[in-house]
N, CA, C and O atoms as CSV, one atom per row, in Angstrom:
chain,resi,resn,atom,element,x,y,z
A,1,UNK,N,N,86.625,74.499,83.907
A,1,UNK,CA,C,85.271,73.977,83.866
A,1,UNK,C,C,84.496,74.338,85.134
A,1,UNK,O,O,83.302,74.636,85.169
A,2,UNK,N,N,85.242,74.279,86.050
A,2,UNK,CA,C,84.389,74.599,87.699
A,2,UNK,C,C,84.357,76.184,87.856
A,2,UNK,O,O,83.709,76.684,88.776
A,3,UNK,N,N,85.006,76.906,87.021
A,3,UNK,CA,C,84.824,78.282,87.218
A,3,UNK,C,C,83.604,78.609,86.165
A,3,UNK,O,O,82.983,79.664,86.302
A,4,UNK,N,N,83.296,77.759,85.194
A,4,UNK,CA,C,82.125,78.103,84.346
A,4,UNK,C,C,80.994,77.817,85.205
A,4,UNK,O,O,79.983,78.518,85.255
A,5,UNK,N,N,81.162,76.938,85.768
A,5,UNK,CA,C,79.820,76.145,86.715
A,5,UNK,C,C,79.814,77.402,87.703
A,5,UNK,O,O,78.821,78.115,87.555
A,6,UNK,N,N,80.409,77.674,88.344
A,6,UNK,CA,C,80.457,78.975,89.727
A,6,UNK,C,C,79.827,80.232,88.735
A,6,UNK,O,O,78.784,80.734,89.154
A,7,UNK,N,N,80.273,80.662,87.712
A,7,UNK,CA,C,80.177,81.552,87.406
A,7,UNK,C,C,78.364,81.298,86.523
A,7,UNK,O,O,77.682,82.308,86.349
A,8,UNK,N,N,77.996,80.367,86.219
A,8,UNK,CA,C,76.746,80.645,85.616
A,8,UNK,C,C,75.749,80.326,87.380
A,8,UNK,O,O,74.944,81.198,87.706
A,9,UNK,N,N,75.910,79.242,88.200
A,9,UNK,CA,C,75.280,79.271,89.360
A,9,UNK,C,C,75.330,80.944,90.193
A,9,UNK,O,O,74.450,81.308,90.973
A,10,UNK,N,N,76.290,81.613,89.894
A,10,UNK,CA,C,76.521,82.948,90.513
A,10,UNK,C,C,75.644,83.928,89.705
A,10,UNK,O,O,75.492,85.002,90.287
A,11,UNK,N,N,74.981,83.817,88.410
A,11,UNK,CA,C,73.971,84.656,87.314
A,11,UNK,C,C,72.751,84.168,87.945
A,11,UNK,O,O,72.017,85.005,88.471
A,12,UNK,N,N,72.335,82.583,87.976
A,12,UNK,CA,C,71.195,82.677,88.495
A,12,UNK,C,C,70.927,82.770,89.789
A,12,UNK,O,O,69.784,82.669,90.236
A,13,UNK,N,N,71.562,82.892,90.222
A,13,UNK,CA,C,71.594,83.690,91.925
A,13,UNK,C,C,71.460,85.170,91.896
A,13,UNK,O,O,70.923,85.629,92.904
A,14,UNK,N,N,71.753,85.877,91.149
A,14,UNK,CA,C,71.420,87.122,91.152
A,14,UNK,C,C,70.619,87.394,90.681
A,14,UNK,O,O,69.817,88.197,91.157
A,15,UNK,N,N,70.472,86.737,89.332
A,15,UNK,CA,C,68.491,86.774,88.758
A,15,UNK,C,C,67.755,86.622,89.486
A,15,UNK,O,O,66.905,87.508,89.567
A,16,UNK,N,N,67.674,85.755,90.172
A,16,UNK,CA,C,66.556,84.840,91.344
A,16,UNK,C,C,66.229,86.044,92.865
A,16,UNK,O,O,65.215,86.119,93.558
A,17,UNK,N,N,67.585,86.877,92.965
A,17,UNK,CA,C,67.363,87.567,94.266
A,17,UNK,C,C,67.218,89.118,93.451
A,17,UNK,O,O,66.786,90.004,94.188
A,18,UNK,N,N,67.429,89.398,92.486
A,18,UNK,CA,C,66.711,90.564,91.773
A,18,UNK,C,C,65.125,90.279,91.692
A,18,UNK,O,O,64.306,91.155,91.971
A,19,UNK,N,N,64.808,89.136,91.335
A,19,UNK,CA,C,63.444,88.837,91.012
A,19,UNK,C,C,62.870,88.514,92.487
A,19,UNK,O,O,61.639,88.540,92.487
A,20,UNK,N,N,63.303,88.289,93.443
A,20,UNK,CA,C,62.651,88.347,94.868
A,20,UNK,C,C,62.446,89.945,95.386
A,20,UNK,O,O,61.545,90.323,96.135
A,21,UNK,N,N,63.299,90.621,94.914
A,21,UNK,CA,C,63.308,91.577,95.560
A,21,UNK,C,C,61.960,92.639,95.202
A,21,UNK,O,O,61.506,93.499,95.957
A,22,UNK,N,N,61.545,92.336,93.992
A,22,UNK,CA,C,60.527,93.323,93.115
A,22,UNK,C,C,59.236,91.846,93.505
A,22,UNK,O,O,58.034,92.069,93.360
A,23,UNK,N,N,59.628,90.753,93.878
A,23,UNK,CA,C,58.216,89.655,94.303
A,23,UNK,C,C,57.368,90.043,95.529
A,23,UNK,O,O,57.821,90.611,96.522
A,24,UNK,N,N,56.308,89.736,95.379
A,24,UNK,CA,C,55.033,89.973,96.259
A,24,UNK,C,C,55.006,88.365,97.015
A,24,UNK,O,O,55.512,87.381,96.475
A,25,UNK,N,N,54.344,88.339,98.296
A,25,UNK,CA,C,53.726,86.893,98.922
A,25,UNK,C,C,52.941,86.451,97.960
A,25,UNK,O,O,52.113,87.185,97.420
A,26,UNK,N,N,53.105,85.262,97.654
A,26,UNK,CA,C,51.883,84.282,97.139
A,26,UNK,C,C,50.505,85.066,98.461
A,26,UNK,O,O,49.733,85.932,98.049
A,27,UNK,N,N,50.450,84.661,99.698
A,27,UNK,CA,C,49.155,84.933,100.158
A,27,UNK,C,C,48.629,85.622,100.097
A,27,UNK,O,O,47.563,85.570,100.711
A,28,UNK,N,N,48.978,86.888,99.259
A,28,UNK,CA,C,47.999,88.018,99.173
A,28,UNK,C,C,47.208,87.312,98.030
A,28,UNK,O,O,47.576,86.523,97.160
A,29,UNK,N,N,45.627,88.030,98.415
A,29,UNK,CA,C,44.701,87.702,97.026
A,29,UNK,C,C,44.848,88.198,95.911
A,29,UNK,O,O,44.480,89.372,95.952
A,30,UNK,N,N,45.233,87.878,94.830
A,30,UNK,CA,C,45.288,88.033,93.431
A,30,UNK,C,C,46.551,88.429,93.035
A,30,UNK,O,O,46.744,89.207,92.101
A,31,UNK,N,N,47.359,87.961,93.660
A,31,UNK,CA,C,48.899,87.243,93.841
A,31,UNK,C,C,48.902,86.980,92.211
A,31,UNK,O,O,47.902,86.496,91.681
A,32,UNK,N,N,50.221,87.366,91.346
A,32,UNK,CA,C,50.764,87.524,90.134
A,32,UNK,C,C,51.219,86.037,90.022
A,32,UNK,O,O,51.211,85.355,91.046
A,33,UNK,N,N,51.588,85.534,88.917
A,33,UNK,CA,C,52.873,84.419,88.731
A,33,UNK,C,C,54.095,84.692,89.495
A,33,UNK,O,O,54.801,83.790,89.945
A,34,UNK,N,N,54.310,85.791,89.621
A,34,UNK,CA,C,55.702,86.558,90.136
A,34,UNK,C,C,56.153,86.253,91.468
A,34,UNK,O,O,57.325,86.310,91.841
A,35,UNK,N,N,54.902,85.843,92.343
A,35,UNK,CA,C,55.278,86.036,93.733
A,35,UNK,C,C,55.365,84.516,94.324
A,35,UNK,O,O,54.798,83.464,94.025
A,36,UNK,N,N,56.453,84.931,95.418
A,36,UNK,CA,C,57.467,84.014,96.575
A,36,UNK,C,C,56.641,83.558,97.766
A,36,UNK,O,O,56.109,84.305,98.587
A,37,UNK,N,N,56.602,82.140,97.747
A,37,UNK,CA,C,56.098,81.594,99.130
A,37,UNK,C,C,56.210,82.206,100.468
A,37,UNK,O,O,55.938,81.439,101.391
A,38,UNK,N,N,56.427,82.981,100.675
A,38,UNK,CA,C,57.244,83.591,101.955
A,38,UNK,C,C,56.199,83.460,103.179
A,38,UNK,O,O,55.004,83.722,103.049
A,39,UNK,N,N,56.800,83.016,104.402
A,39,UNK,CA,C,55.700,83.004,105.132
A,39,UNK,C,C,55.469,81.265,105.278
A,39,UNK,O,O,54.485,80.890,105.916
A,40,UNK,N,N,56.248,80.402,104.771
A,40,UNK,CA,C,56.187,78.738,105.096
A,40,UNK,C,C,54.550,78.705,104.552
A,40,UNK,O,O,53.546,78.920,105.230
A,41,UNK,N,N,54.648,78.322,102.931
A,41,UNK,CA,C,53.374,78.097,102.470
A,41,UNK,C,C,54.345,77.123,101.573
A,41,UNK,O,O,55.525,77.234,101.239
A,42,UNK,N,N,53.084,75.855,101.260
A,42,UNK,CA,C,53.271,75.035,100.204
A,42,UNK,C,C,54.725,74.412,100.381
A,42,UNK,O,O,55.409,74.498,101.401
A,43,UNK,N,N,54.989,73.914,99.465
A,43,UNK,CA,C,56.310,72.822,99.754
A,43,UNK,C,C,57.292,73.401,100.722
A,43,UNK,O,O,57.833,72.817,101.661
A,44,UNK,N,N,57.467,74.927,100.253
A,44,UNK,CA,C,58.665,75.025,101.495
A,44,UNK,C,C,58.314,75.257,102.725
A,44,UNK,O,O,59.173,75.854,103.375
A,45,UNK,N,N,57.350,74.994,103.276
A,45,UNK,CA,C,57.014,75.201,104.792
A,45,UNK,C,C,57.764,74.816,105.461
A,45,UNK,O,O,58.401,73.897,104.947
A,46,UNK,N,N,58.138,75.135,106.727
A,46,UNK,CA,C,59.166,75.278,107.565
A,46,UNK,C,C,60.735,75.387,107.124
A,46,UNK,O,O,61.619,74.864,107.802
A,47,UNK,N,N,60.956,75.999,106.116
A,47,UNK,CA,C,62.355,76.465,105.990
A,47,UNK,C,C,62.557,77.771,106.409
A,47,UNK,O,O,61.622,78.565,106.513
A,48,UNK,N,N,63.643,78.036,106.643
A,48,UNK,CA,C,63.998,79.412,107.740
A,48,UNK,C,C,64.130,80.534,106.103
A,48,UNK,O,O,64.040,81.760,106.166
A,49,UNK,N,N,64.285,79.987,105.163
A,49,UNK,CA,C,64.749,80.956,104.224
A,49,UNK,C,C,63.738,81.584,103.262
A,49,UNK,O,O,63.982,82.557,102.548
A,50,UNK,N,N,62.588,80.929,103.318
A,50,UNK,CA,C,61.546,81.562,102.988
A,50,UNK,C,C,60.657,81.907,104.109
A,50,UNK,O,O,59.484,82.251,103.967
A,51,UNK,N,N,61.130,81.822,104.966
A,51,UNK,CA,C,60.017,82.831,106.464
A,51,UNK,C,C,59.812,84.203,106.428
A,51,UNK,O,O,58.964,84.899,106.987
A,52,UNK,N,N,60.933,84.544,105.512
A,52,UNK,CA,C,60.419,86.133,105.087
A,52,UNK,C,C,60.955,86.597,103.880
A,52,UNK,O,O,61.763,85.865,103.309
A,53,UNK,N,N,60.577,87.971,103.250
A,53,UNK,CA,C,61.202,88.273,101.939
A,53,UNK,C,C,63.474,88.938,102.905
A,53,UNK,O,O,64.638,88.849,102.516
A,54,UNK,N,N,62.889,89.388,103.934
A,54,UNK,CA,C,64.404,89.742,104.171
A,54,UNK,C,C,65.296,88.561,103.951
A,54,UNK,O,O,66.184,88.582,103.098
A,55,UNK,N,N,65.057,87.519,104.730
A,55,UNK,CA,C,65.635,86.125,104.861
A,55,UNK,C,C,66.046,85.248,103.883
A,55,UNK,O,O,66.982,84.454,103.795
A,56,UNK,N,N,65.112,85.580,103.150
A,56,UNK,CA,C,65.559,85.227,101.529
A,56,UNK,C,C,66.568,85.909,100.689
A,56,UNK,O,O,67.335,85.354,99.902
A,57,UNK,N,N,66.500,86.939,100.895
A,57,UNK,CA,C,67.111,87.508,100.237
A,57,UNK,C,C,68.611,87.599,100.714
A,57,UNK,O,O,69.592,87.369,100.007
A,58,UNK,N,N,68.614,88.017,102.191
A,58,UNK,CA,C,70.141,87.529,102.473
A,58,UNK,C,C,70.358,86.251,102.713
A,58,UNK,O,O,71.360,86.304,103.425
A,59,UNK,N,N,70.028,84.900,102.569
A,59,UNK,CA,C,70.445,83.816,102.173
A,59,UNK,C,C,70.846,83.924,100.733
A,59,UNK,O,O,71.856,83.294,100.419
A,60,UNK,N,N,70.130,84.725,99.651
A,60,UNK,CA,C,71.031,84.591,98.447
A,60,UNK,C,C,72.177,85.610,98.556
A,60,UNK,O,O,73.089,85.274,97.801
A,61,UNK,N,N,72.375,86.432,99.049
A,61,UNK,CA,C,73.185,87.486,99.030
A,61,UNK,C,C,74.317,86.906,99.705
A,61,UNK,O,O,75.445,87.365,99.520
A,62,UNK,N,N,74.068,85.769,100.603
A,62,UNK,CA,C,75.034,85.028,100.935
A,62,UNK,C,C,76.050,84.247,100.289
A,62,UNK,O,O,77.279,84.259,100.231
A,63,UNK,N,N,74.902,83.415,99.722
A,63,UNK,CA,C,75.169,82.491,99.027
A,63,UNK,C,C,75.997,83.087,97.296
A,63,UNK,O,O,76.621,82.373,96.510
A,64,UNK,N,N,75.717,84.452,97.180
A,64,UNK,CA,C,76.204,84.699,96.221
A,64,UNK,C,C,77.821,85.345,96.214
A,64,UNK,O,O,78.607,85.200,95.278
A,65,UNK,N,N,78.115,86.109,97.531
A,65,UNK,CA,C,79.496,86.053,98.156
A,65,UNK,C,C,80.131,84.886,98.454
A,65,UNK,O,O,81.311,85.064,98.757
A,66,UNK,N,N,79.737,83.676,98.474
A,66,UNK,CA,C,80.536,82.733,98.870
A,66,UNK,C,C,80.702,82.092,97.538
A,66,UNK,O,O,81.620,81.306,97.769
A,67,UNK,N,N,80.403,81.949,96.362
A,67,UNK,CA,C,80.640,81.648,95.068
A,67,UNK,C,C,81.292,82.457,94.582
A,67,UNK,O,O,82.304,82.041,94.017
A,68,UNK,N,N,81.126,83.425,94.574
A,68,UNK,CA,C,82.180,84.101,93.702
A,68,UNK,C,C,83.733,84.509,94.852
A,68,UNK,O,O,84.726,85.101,94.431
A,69,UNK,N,N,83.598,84.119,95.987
A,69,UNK,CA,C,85.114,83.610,96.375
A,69,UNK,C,C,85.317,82.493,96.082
A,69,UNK,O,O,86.529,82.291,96.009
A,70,UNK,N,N,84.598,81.444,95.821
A,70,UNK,CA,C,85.285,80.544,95.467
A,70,UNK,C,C,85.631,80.402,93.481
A,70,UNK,O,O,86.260,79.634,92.753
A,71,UNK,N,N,85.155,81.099,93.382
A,71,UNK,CA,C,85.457,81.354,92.197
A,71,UNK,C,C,86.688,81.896,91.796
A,71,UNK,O,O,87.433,81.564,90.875
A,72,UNK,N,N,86.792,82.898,92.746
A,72,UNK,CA,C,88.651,83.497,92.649
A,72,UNK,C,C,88.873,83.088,93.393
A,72,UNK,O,O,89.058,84.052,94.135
A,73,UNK,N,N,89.120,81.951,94.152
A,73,UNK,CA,C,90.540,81.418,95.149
A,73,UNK,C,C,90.903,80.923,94.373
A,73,UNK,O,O,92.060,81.018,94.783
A,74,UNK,N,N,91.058,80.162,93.093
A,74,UNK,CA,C,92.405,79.630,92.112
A,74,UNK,C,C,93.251,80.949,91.516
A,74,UNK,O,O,94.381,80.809,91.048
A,75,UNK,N,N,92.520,82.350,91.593
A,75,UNK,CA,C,93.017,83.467,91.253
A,75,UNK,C,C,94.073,83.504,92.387
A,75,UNK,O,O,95.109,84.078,92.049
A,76,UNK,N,N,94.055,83.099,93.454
A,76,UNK,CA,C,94.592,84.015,94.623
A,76,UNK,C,C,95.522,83.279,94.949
A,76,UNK,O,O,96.485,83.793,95.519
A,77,UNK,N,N,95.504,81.650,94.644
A,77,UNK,CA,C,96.303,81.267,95.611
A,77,UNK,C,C,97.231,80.436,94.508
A,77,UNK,O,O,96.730,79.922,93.508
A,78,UNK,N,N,98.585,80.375,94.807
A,78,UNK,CA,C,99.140,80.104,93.988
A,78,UNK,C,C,99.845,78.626,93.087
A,78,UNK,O,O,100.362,78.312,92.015
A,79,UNK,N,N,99.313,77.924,94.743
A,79,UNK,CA,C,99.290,76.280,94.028
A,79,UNK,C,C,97.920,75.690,93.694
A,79,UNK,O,O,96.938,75.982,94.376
A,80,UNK,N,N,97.851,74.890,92.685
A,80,UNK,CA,C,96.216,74.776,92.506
A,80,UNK,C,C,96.103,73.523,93.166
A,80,UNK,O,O,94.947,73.130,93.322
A,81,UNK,N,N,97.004,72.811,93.586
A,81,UNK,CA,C,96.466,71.809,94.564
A,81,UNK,C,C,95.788,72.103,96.117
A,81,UNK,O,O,95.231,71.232,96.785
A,82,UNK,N,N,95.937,73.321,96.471
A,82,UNK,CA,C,95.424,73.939,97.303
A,82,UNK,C,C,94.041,74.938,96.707
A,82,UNK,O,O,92.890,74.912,97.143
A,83,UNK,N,N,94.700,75.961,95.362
A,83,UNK,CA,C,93.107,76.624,95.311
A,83,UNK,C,C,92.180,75.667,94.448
A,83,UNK,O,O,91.250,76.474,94.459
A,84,UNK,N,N,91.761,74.802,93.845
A,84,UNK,CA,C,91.094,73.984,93.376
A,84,UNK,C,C,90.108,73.178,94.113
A,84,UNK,O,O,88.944,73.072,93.725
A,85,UNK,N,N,90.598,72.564,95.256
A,85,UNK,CA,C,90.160,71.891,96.480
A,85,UNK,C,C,89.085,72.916,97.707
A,85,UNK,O,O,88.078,72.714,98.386
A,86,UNK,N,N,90.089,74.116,97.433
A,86,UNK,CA,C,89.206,75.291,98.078
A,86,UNK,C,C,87.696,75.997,97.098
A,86,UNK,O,O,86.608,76.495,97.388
A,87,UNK,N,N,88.244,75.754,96.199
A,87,UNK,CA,C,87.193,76.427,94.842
A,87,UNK,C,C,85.942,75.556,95.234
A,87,UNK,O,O,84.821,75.998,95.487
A,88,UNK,N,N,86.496,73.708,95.239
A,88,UNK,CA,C,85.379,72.966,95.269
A,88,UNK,C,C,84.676,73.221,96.684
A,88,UNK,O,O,83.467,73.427,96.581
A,89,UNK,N,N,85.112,73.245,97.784
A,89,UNK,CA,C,85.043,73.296,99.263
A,89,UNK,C,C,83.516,74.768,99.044
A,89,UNK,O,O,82.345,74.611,99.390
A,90,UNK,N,N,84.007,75.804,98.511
A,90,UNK,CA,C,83.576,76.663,98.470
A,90,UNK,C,C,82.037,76.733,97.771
A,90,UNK,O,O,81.005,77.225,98.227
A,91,UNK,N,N,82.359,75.859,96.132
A,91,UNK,CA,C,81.424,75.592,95.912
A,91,UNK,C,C,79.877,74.749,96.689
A,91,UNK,O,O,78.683,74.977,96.493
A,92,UNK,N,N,80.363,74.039,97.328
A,92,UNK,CA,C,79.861,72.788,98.368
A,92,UNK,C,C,78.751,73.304,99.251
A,92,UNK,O,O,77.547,73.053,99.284
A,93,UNK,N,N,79.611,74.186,100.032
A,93,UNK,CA,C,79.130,74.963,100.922
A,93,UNK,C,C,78.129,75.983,100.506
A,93,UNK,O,O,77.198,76.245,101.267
A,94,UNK,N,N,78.229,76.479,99.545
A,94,UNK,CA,C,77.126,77.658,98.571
A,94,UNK,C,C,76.043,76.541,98.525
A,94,UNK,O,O,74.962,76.701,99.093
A,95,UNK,N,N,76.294,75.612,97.963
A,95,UNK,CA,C,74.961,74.922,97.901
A,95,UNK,C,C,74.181,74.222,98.782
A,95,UNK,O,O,72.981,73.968,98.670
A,96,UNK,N,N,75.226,73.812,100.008
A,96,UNK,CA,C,74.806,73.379,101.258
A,96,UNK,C,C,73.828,74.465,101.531
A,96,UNK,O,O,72.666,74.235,101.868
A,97,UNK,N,N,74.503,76.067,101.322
A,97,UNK,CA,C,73.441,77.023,102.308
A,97,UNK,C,C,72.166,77.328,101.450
A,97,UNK,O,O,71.082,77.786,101.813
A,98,UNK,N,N,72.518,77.018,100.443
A,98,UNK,CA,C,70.859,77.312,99.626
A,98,UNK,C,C,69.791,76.594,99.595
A,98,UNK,O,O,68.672,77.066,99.399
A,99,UNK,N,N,70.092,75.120,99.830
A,99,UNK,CA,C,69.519,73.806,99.933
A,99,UNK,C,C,68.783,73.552,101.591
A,99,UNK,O,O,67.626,73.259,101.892
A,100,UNK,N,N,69.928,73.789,102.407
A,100,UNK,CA,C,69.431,73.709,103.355
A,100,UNK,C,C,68.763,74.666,104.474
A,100,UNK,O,O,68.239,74.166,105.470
A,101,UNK,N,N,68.813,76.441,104.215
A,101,UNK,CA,C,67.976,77.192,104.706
A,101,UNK,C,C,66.637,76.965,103.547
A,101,UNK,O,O,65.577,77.571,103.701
C-alpha cells in the first residue's frame, strides 16, 4: 500500500516539474493559466522554492530522488522491519522538503 502511495506521489512530481519546466512567471503581462509564482508573489511569498524557476525545479528533482529510494529500500533491504520504517522515514522527509522549501 505505501509503495502505491510513493509511487503515484512520485507521477505527480514529475508532472508538476515537467510542467514547471515549459511554465512562464505569473509577472509577466499576459501571463497564460500555465505560469508559476516564481519570484515570492501571492501566497507563496517568501518561500525559498519558488524564488526562482531553477529552485523549483531542483527542489522537485529532489524531492523526486528521495521517493523513489524510498520506494525501493523494502527492495534492498532484507528485513522489512528495518526497510518499511525506512520506506516511511523516507517518505516523511520527501514531504517535509516539498512543504517546507
Amino acid at each position: 500500500m505505501a509503495q502505491v502511495v510513493i509511487a503515484a506521489l512520485t507521477v505527480l512530481l514529475i508532472s508538476d516539474v515537467l510542467d514547471a519546466m515549459q511554465g512562464s512567471p505569473c509577472s509577466l503581462p499576459g501571463s497564460q493559466s500555465d505560469c508559476y509564482p516564481w519570484g515570492s508573489e501571492g501566497p507563496v511569498a517568501g518561500r525559498w522554492r519558488y524564488d526562482s524557476k531553477a529552485a523549483y525545479i531542483g527542489t522537485g528533482l529532489a524531492s523526486i530522488v528521495i521517493l523513489i529510494a524510498a520506494g525501493l529500500t523494502p527492495l534492498t533491504v532484507s528485513r522489512a522491519r528495518v526497510g518499511l520504517p525506512l520506506m516511511a522515514m523516507g517518505l516523511a522527509v520527501s514531504i517535509y522538503v516539498s512543504s517546507f522549501l
